[in-house]
C-alpha positions in Angstrom: 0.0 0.0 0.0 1.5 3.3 -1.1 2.3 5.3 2.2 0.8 8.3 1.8 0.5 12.2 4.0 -2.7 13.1 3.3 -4.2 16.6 4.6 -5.7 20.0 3.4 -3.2 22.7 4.2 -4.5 26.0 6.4 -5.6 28.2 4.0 -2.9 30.7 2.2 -0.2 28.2 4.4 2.0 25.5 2.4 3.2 22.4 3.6 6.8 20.5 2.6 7.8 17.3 3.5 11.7 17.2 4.2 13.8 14.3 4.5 15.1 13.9 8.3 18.4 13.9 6.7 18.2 17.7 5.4 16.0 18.4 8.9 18.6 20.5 10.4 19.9 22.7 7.2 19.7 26.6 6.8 17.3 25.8 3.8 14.6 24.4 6.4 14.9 27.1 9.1 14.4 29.7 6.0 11.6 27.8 4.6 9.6 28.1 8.3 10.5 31.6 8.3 8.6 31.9 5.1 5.4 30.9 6.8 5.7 27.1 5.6 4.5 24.0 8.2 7.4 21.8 8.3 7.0 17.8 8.1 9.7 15.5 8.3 10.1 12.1 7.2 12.7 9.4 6.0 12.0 9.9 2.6 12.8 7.3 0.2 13.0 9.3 -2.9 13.8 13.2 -3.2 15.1 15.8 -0.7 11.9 17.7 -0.5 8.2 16.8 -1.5 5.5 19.5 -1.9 2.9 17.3 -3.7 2.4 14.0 -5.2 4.1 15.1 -8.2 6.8 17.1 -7.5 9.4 16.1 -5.7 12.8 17.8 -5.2 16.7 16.5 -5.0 18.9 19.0 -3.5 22.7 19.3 -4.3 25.5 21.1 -3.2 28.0 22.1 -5.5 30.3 20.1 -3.3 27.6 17.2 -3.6 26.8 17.3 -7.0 30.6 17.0 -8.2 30.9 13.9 -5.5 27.5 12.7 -6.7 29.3 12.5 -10.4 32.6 11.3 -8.9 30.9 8.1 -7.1 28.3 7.3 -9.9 25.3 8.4 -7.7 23.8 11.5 -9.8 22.5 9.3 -12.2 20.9 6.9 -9.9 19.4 9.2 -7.9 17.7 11.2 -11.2 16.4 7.8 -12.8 14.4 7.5 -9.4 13.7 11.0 -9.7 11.9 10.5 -12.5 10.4 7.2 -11.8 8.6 8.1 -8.9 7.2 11.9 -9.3 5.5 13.5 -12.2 7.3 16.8 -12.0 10.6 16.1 -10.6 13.3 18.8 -9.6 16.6 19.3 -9.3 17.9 22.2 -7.5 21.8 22.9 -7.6 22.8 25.4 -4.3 25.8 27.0 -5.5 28.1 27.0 -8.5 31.6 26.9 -7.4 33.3 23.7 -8.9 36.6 23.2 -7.5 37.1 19.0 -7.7 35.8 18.8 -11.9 36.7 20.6 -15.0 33.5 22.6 -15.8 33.6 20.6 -19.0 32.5 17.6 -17.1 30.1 19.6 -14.9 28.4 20.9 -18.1 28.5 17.3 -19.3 26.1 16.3 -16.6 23.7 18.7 -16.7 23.4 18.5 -19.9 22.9 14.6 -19.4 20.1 15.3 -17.0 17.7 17.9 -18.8 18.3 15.7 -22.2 18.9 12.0 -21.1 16.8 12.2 -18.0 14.6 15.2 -19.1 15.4 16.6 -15.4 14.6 20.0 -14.9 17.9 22.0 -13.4 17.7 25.1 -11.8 20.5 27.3 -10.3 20.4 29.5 -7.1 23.0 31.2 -5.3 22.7 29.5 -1.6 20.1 27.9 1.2 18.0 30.8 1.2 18.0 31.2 -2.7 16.8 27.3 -2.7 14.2 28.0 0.2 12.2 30.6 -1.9 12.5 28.5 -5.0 10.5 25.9 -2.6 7.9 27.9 -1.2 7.4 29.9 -3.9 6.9 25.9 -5.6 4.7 24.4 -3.4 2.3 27.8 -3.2 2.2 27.3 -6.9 1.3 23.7 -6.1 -0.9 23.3 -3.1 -3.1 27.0 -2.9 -6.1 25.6 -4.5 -9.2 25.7 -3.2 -10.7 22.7 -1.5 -7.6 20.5 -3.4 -6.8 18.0 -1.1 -3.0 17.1 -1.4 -1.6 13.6 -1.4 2.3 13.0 -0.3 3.7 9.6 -1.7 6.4 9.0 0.6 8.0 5.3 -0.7 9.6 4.6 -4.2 7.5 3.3 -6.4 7.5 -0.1 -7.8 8.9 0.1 -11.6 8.9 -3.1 -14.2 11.5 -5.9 -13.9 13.2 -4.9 -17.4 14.3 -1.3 -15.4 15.8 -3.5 -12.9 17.4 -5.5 -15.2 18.3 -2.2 -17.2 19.7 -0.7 -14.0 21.8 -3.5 -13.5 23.6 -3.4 -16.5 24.4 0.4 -16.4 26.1 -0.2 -13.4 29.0 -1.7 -15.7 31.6 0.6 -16.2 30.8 3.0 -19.5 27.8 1.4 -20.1 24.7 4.1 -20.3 20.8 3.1 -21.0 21.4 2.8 -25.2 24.2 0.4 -24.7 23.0 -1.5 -21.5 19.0 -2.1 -23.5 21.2 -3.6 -26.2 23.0 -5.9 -24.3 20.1 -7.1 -22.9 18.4 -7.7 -26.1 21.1 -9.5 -27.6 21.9 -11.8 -24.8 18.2 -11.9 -23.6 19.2 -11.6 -19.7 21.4 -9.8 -17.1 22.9 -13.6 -16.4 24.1 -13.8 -19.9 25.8 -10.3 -19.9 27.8 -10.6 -17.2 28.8 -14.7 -18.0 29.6 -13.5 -21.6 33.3 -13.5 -22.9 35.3 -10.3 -23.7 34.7 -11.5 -27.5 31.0 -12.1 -27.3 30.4 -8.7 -26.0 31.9 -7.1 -28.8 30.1 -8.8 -31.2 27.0 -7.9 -29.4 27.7 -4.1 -31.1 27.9 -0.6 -29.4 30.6 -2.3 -27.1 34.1 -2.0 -28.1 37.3 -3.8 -27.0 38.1 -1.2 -24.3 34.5 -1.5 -22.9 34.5 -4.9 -23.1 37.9 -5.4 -21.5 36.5 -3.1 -18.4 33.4 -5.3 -18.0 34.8 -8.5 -17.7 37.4 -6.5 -14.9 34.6 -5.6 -13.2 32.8 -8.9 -13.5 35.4 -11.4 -12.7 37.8 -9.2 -10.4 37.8 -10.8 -6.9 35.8 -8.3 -4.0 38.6 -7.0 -1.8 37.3 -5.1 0.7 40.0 -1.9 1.4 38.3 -1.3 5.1 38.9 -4.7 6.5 42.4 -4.2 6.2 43.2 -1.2 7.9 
């Protein structure tokens, strides 16, 4: 059963859910200063929700070039758009210091035209607190509109799972990865095929193919345990 806030907000007041996780930040105190009631929850999608079909991820500029670093930016914006209608993204800041601005520019553009993500820029906390008042007003001042919060991720089809998995290979996006899958027929026989079979599968070339069968068939050594 979907787990679900359901309520009618005061009238002229709006309501946000923020994960617990971002309780504590500048943008929440400025958002209450605003005039907006404050719920918290462990949300399993999204930073902030201000409706069921907008939902909100909020990066750092810090964040964002980690987030590209460690793989997670993408991750995070497919469930973005899997599980809200209207999803956000909401970059605080624009000081890159880790990434050429090439690469930066690289995943933006990656998330308004691969993920069709909206992006939008402001300056610091406050800058994103307005952005999400000013948002949920837009969404939730209707009259008599009772609002529904989805709270959980929502359940998407096994072949986005399987999809998913294969992206996690190294240099593999959603193009290559839904070919490999098509040609093999399963996520078993992309990762048991042979550096030679995977090139003859087409779109994968001998580097890529060389770094999949690393990945594949490299034994786990887990760093932490040996310190």
């Amino acid at each position: 059963m979907a787990s679900e806030i359901v309520f009618k907000p005061e009238a002229g007041k709006v309501v946000v859910v923020v994960d617990d996780r971002e309780a504590d930040s500048l943008a929440v105190s400025r958002l209450a200063e605003l005039g907006a009631e404050i719920t918290v929850k462990r949300l399993a999608v999204a930073d902030f929700v201000i409706s069921k079909r907008v939902g909100i991820e909020k990066k750092s500029s810090t964040d964002f070039e980690s987030s590209i670093m460690d793989g997670r930016l993408f991750a995070q914006a497919k469930e973005l758009v899997e599980n809200f209608e209207r999803p956000l993204l909401v970059l605080v800041g624009s000081k890159f210091e880790r990434l050429e601005m090439k690469a930066v520019r690289g995943a933006l553009i990656a998330l308004m035209v691969d993920y069709r993500l909206p992006v939008h820029v402001v300056k610091d906390d406050e800058g994103f607190a307005e952005f999400v008042y000013q948002a949920a007003f837009r969404e939730q001042i209707q009259p008599e509109k009772e609002l529904r919060l989805r709270l959980e991720k929502r359940a998407f089809p096994l072949e986005l799972y399987q999809q998913f998995i294969v992206e996690g290979l190294p240099l593999i996006g959603p193009v290559t990865a839904k070919s490999l899958l098509a040609h093999f027929g399963s996520v078993e026989r992309v990762f048991t095929a042979t550096e030679k079979e995977l090139m003859e599968a087409g779109g994968v070339g001998k580097v890529r193919a060389r770094e999949m069968r690393k990945v594949i068939s490299a034994k786990y050594e887990n760093n932490k345990s040996k310190q």
